[in-house]
C-alpha positions in Angstrom: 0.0 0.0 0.0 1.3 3.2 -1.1 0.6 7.1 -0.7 -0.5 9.6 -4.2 0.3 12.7 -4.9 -2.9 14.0 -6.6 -2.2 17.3 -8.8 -5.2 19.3 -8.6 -5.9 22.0 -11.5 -7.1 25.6 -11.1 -10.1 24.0 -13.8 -11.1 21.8 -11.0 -9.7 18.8 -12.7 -7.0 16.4 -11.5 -4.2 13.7 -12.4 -2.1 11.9 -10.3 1.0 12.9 -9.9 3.1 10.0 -8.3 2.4 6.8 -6.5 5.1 6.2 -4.2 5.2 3.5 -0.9 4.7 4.7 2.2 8.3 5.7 3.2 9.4 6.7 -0.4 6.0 9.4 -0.1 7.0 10.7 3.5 11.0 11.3 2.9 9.8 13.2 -0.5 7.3 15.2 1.4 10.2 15.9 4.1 12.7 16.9 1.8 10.0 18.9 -0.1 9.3 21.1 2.7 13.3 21.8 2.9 13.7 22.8 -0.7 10.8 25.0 0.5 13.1 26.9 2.9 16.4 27.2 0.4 13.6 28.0 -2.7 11.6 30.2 -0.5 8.3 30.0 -2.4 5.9 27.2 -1.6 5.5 24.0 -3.4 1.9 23.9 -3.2 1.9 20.4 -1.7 -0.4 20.2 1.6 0.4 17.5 4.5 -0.6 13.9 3.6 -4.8 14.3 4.5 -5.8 10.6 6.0 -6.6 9.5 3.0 -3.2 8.7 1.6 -2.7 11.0 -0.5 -0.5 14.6 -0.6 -2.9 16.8 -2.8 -0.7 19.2 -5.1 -1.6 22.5 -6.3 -0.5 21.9 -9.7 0.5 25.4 -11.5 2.1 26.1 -7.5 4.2 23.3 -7.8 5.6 23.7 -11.5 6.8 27.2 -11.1 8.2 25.6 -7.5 10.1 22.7 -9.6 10.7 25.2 -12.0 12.5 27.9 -9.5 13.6 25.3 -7.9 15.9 24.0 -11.1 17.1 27.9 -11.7 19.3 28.1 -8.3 21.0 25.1 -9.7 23.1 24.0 -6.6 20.1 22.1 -5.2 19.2 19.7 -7.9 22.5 19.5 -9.8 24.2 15.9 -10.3 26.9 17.1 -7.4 23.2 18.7 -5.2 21.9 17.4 -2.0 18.7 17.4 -4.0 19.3 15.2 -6.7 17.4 12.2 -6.4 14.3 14.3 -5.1 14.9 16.3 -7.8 14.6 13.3 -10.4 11.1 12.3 -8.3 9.9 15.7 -8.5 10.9 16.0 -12.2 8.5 13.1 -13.1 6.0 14.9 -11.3 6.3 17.4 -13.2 5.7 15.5 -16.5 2.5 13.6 -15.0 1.2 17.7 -14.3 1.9 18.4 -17.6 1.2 15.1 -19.4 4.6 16.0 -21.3 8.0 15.0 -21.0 10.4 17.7 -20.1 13.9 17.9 -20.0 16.2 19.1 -17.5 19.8 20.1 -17.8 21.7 21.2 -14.8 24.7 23.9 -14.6 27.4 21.2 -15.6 25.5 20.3 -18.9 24.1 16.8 -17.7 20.3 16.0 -18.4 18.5 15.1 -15.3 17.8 11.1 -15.2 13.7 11.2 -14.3 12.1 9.0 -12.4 8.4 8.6 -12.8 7.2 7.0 -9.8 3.2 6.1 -11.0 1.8 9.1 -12.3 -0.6 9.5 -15.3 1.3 7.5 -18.1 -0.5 9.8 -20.6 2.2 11.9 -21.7 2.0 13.3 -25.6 
C-alpha cells in the first residue's frame, strides 16, 4: 500500500501525480518542505490528508520545480537534492502530461524517475 500525490488544476480537474510506498512518499514530502526553505516559495503540496494521499496544487508546484531548477546547486548531479529532484521532475511531466527535460549547470540531463503518475504523456 502506497501514498499519491494528486495534482489538482485551477479548472477543478486532477491527475495523479506520483504513487510512491509509504516511506518513499513521507521522505519526498520531508525533503519537499526543505527545498521550500532554500527555494523560498511554496511548493503547493499540503500534508498527507488521511486518506493517503498529498494533494498538489498543480501550476504552484511547476513554477516551485521550475525555480527550484534555476538556483541550480540544489538539484544538480553534485546537489543534495538530486534524487528528489529526479522524483519531482516526473512529477512534473505527469502535471503536464509532457515530457520535459532538465539540464543542470554542468551540462548533464537530469535522469527522471516517474514514480506512478498519469502515463498519458503526448
Amino acid at each position: 500500500m502506497g501514498k499519491i500525490y494528486t495534482a489538482y488544476y485551477q479548472n477543478g480537474t486532477e491527475r495523479i501525480a506520483a504513487d510512491m510506498s509509504i516511506g518513499r512518499a513521507n521522505l519526498f514530502y520531508q525533503m519537499t518542505l526543505l527545498a521550500e526553505h532554500y527555494v523560498q516559495i511554496p511548493s503547493g503540496i499540503a500534508e498527507e490528508n488521511g486518506q493517503d494521499e498529498y494533494p498538489v496544487e498543480a501550476e504552484t508546484f511547476l513554477r516551485f520545480f521550475e525555480r527550484f531548477w534555476e538556483i541550480g546547486w540544489l538539484g544538480d548531479t553534485h546537489g543534495l537534492f538530486h534524487n528528489w529532484a529526479r522524483y519531482a521532475a516526473g512529477m512534473v511531466e505527469s502535471i503536464k502530461g509532457k515530457p520535459v527535460e532538465w539540464i543542470d549547470r554542468y551540462g548533464e540531463r537530469l535522469t527522471i524517475i516517474r514514480s506512478g503518475g498519469s502515463n498519458e504523456l503526448a
